[in-house]
C-alpha positions as CSV (number, residue, x, y, z in Angstrom):
1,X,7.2,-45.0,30.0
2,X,10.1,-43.9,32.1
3,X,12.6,-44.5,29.8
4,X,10.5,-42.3,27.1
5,X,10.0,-39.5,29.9
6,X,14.0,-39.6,30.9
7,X,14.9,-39.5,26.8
8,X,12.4,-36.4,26.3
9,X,13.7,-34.7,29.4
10,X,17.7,-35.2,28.2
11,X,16.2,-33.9,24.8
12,X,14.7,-30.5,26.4
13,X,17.8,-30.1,28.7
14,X,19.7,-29.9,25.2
15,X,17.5,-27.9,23.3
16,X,17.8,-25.4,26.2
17,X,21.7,-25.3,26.0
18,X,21.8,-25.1,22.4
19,X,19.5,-22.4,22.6
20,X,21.4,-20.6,25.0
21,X,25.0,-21.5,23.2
22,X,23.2,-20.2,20.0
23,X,22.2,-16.3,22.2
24,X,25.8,-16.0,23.3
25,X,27.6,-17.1,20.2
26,X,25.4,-14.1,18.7
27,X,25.7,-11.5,21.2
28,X,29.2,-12.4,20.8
29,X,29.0,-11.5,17.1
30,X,27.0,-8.2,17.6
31,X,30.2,-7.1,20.0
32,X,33.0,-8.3,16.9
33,X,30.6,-6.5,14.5
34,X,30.6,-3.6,17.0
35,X,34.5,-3.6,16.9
36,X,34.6,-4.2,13.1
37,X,33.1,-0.7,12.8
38,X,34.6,1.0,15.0
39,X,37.9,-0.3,13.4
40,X,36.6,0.9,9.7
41,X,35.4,4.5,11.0
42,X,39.0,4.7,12.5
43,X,41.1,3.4,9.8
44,X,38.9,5.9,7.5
45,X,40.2,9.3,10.1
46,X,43.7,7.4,10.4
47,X,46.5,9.5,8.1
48,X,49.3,7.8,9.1
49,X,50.3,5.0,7.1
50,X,51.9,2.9,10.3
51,X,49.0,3.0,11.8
52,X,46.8,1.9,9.2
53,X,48.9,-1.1,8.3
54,X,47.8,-2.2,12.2
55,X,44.1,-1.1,12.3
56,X,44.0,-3.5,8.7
57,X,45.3,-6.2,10.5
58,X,43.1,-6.0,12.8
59,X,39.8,-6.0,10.7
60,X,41.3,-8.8,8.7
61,X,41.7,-10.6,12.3
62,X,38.1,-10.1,13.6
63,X,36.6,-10.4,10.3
64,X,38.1,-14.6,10.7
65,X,36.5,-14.3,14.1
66,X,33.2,-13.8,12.9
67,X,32.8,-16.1,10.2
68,X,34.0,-18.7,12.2
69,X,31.3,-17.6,14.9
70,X,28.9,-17.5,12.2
71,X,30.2,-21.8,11.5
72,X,29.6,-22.5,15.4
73,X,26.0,-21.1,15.1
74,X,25.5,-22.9,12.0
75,X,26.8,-26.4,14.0
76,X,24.1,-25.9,16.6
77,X,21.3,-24.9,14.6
78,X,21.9,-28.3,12.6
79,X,22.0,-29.9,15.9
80,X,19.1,-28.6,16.8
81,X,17.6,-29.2,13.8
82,X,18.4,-33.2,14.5
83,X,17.2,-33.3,17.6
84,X,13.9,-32.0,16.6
85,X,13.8,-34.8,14.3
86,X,13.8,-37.4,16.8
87,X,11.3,-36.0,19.2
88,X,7.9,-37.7,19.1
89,X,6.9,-34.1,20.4
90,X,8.4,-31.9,18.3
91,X,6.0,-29.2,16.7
92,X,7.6,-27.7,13.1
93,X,4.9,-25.2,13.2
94,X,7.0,-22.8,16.2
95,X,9.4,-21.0,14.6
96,X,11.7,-20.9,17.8
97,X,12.4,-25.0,16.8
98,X,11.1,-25.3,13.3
99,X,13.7,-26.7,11.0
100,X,16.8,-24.5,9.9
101,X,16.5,-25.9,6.1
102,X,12.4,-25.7,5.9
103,X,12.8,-21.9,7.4
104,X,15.6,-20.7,4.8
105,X,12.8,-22.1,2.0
106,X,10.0,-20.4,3.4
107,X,11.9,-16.7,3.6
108,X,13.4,-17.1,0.1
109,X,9.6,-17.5,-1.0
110,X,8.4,-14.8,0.9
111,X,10.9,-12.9,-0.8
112,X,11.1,-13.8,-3.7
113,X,7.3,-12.5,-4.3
114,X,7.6,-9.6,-2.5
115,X,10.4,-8.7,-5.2
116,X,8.0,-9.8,-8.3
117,X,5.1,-7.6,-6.4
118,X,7.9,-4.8,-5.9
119,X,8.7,-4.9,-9.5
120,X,5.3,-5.2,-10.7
121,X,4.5,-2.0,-8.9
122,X,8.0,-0.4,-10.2
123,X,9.7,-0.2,-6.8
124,X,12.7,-0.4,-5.9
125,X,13.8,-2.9,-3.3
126,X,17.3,-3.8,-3.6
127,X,18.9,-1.3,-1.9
128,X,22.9,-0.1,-2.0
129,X,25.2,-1.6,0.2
130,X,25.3,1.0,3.7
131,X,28.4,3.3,2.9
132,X,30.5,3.8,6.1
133,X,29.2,6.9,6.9
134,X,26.4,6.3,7.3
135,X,27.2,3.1,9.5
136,X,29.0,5.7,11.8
137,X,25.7,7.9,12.1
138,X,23.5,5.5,13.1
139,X,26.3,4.2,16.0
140,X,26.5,7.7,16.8
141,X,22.2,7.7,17.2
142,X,21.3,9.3,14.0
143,X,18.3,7.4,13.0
144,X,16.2,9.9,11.6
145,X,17.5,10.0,8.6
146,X,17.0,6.1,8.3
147,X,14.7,5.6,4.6
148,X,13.4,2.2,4.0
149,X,16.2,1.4,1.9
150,X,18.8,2.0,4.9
151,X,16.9,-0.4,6.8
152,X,16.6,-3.1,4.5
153,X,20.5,-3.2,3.7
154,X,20.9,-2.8,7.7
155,X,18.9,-6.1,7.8
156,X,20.7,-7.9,5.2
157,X,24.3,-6.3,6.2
158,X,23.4,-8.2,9.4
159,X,22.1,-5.9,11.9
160,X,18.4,-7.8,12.0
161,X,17.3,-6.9,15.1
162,X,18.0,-3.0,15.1
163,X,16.4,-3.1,11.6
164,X,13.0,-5.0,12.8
165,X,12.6,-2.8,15.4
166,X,13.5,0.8,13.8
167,X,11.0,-0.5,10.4
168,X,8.3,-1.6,13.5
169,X,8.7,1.7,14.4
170,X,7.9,3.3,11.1
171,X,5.2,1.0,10.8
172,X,3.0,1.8,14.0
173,X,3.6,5.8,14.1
174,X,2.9,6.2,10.5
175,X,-1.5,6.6,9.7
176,X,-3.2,4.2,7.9
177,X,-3.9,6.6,5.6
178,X,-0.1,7.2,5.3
179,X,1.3,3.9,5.2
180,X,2.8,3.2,1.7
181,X,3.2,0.4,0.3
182,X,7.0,0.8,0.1
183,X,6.9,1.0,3.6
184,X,4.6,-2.5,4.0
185,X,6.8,-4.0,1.5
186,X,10.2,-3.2,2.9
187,X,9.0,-4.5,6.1
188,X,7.6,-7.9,4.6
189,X,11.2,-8.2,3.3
190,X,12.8,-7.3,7.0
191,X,10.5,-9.6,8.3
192,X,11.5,-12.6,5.5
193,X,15.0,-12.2,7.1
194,X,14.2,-12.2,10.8
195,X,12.2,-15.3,10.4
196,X,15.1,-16.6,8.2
197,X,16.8,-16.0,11.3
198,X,14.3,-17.2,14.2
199,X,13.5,-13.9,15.5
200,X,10.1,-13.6,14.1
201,X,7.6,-16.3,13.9
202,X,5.9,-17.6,10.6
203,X,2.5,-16.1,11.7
204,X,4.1,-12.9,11.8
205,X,5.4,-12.6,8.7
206,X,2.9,-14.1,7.0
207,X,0.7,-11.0,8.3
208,X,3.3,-8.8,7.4
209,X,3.2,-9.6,3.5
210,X,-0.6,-10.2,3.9
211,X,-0.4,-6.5,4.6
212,X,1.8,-5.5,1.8
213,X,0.1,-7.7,-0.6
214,X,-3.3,-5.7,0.2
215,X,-1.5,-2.3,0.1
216,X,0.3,-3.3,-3.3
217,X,-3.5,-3.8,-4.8
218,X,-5.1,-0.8,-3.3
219,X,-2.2,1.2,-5.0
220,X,-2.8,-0.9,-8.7
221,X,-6.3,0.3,-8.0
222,X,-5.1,3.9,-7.4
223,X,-3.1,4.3,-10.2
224,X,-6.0,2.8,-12.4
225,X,-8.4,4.7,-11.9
226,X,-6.6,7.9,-11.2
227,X,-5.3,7.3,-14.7
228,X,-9.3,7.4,-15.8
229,X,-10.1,10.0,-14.0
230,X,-7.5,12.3,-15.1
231,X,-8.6,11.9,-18.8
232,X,-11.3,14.1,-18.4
233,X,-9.2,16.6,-15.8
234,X,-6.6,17.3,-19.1
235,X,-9.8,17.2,-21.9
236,X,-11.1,20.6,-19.4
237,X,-14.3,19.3,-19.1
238,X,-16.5,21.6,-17.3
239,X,-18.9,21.5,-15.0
240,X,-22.7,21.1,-16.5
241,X,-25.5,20.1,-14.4
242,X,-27.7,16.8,-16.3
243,X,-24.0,16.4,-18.6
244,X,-22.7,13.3,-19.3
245,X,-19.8,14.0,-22.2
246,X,-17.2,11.4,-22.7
247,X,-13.6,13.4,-22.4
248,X,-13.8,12.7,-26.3
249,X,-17.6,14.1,-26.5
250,X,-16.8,17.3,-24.9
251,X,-13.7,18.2,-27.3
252,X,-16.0,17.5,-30.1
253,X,-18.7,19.9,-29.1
254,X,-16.1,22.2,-27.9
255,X,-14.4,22.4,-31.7
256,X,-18.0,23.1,-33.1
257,X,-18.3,25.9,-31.2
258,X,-20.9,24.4,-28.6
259,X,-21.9,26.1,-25.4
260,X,-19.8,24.9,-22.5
261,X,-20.8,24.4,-18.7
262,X,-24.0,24.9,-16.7
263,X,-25.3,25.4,-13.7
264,X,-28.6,25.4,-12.1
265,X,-30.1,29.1,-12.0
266,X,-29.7,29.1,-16.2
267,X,-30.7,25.6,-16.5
268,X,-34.3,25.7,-14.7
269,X,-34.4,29.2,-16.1
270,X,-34.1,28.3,-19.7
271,X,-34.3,24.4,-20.4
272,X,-35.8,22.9,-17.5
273,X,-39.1,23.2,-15.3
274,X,-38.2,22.7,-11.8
275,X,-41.5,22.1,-10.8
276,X,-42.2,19.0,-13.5
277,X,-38.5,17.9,-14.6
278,X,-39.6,18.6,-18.1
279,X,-38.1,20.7,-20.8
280,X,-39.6,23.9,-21.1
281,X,-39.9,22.8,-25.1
282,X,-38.0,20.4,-28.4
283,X,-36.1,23.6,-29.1
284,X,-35.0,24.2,-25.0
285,X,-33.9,20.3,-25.1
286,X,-32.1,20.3,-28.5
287,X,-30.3,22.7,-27.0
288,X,-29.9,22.1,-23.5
289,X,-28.1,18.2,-25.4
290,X,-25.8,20.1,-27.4
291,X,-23.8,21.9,-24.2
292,X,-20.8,20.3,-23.2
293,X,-19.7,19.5,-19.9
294,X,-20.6,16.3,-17.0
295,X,-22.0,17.4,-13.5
296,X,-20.7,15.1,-10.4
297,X,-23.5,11.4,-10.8
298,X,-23.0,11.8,-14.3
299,X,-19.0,11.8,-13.8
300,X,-19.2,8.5,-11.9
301,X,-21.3,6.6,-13.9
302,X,-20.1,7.6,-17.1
303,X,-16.2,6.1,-16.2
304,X,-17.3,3.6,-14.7
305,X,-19.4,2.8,-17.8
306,X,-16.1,3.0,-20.0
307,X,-14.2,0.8,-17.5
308,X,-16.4,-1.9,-17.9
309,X,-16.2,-1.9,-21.0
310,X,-13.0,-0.9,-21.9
311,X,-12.4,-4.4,-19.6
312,X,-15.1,-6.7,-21.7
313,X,-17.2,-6.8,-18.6
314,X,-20.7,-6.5,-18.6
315,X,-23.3,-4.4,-16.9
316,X,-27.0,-3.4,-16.5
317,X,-26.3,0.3,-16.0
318,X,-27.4,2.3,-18.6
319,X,-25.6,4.1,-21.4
320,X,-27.8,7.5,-21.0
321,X,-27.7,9.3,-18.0
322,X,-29.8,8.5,-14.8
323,X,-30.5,10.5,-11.4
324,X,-28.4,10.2,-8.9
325,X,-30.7,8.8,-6.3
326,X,-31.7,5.8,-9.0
327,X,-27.9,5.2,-9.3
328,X,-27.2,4.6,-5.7
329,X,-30.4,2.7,-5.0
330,X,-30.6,0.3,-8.3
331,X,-26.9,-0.1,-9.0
332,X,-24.6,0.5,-5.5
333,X,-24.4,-1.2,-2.5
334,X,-23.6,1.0,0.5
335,X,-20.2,0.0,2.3
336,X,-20.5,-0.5,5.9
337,X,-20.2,2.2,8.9
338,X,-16.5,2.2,10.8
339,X,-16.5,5.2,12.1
340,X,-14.0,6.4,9.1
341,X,-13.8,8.5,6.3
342,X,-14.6,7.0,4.0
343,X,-14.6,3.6,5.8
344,X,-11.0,1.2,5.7
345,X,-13.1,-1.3,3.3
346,X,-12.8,1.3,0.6
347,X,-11.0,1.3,-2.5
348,X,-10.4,3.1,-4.9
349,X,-13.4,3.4,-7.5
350,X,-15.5,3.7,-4.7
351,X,-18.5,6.6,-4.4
352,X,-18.8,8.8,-1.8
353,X,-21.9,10.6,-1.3
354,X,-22.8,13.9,0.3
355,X,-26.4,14.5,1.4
356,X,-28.6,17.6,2.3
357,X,-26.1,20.6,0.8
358,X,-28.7,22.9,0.1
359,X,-29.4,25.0,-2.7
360,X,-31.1,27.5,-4.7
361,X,-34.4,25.2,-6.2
362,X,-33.8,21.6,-4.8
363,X,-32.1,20.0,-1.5
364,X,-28.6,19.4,-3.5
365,X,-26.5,16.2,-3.0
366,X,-22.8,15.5,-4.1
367,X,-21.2,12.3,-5.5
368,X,-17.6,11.8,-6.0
369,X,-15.4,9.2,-6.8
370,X,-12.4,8.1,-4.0
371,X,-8.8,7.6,-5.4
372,X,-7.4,6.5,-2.4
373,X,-5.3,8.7,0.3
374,X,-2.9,11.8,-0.7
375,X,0.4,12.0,1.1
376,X,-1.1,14.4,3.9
377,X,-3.3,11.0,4.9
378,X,-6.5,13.3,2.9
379,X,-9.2,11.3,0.9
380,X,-7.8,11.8,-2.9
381,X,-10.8,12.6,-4.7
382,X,-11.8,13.1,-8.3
383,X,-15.3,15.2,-8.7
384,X,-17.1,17.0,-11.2
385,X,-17.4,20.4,-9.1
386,X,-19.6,23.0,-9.6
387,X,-18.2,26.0,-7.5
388,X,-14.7,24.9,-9.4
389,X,-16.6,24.3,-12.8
390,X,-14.4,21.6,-13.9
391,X,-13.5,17.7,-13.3
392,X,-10.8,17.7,-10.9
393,X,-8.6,16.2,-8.5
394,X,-7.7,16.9,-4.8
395,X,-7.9,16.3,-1.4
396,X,-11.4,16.0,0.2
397,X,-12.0,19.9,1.5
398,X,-12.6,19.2,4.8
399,X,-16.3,21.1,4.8
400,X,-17.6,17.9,2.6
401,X,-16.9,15.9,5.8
402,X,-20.6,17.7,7.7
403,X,-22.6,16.5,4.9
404,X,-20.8,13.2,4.8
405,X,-23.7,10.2,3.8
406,X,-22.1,6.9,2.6
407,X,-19.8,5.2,0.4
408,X,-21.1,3.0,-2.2
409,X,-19.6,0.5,-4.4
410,X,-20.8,0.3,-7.9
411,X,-22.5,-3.6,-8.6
412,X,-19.7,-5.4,-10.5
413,X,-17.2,-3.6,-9.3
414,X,-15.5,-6.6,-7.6
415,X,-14.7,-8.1,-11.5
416,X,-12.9,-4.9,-12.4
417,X,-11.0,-5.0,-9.5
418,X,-9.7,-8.6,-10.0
419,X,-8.8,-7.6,-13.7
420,X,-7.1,-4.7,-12.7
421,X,-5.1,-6.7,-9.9
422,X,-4.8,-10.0,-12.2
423,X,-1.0,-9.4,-12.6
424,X,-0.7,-9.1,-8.7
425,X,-2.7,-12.4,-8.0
426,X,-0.8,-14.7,-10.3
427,X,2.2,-14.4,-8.1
């Protein structure tokens, strides 16, 4: 027993030096880096020829200083690493001891699908190599002007620790509702290469691509049905209270010569009896059928409708229009309370419902579809308005926000989303 306790104590007294050795060889890096760019900036403001031969020779001389720094960390890491093996009490899950070989492995993964999610969403995240001016700003202090991109090549040009911090920065002064996913994926990558390097552990960046990989599916959603949505937005179609035209419907009754758009004073005044919900007579409803347009339920369910089965997935919503109030309570669930606007469980496709509005014959509601968040942090909307007499989409106007009664998710929904997300969950 003592001569296990005396083995494990000599074992912990090295790990602490190598530790140590490992700090200073770095800090000792950070100052030849430090000079190395100092040297470059100068050599770049240097005219005479003399004097550039010696700044050169310089560089050339430090540069040989850090990579053989760089081989001396190396050496201890792998001694570390050996050590650790040995231990009878060595725990591979903390990233401060885990193995040099297993943690390289693990941040080329992490990587390596944060690039296939990157390109699946079309961004960029290979950035260009920091020119030498802007090196100089940012030892000067100029960090404002320091994109995603600038961090990212900071972290792999070397400079890990100034880029975790400055993207950590980003990350926890930007919204929720502002956070792109550029931003959650650049700092997935920073955080591949700090763990890489033992600065951050693998809880941590796990998290951080957890994050990204949520944010890179809410923006797949966006995109999808913001794409739906805007069919109708660049057919015209107006605004017509009981409508439920297809973008393609309303262009055909628009080239016979149909009546577009209604609204409620003409409606109960010429089709509809307010008092019984029933056509004032066959002519008043053949008729009131042939006007094109969609009012704001009718928007909803009718693209949803398509989705599904544009996607071969079925449902029990009906192909005919329904009230409002039957669609929310027969076919939506309502998302739960957070305090938010709509609440941080939503996605896009979701409902949101406005309650008690008024109005000239009956106490009005208003449903709407959420696209997700414009760049102000706003609720991106898409809505079949009646004081705008179209389909568009905007930002929530912040007066919606008093009558404010719910989110709902349509039943099924959760199959579309997978579908719509299938290429993001297969890497």
């Amino acid at each position: 027993m003592r001569a296990t306790a005396t083995l494990l104590l000599v074992m912990l007294i090295c790990t602490s030096v190598f530790a140590t050795s490992i700090a200073e060889l770095r800090h000792r890096k950070e100052i030849l880096y430090n000079r190395f760019l100092y040297l470059v900036n100068k050599y770049a403001f240097t005219n005479n020829p003399a004097e550039q031969s010696k700044i050169a020779q310089e560089i050339e001389k430090i540069k040989k200083q850090m990579k053989k720094v760089n081989e001396e960390i190396t050496k201890l890491q792998t001694q570390n690493y050996l050590q650790n093996q040995t231990s009878p009490q060595s725990d591979t899950s903390s990233y401060s001891y885990s193995p040099i070989f297993n943690r390289n492995k693990i941040a080329r993964t992490y990587s390596q699908k944060l690039d296939s999610i990157a390109k699946t969403l079309n961004i960029n995240l290979n950035p260009k190599k920091l020119s030498w001016w802007d090196k100089f700003l940012i030892r000067l202090g100029f960090k404002r002007s320091l994109s995603e991109e600038k961090l990212l090549a900071l972290a792999e040009d070397g400079r890990i620790k100034f880029a975790l911090k400055e993207i950590d920065k980003k990350y926890n002064s930007t919204p929720f509702e502002k956070q792109t996913t550029k931003l959650l994926l650049t700092r997935a990558k920073i955080y591949a290469i700090a763990y890489k390097n033992g600065l951050v552990s693998k809880e941590e960046l796990a998290k951080a691509y957890e994050e990204a990989y949520k944010t890179a599916k809410f923006q797949k959603l966006h995109e999808y049905f913001f794409n739906l949505a805007e069919k109708w937005v660049e057919a015209g179609v107006v605004f017509k209270l009981g409508g439920f035209d297809s973008p393609e419907e309303f262009l055909e009754k628009k080239k016979k010569g149909y009546k577009l758009g209604l609204h409620s004073e003409e409606m109960f005044e010429k089709y509809i009896n307010p008092k019984t919900w029933r056509f004032y007579s066959k002519k008043a409803e053949r008729e009131f059928y042939q006007i094109g347009g969609i009012d704001c339920a009718g928007f909803v369910q009718r693209l949803w409708l398509d989705a599904f089965k544009a996607n071969g997935i079925k449902t029990n919503i009906p192909n005919k229009k329904i009230a409002s109030r039957i669609l929310v309570k027969k076919y939506m669930k309502k998302l739960p309370e957070d305090g938010h606007v709509p609440p941080f469980s939503a996605k896009p496709g979701d409902m949101i419902r406005l309650e008690n509005l008024g109005g000239t014959h009956v106490n009005w509601t208003h449903n709407f579809l959420f696209l997700g968040y414009a760049p102000d942090g706003e609720p991106l909307i898409a809505e079949a308005s009646g004081s705008m007499d179209r389909v568009v989409i905007r930002p929530m106007p912040p007066r919606y926000y008093q009558y404010y009664a719910g989110t709902y998710r349509i039943k099924g929904a959760e199959k579309l989303f997978s579908k719509v997300t299938k290429d993001l969950d297969t890497i």
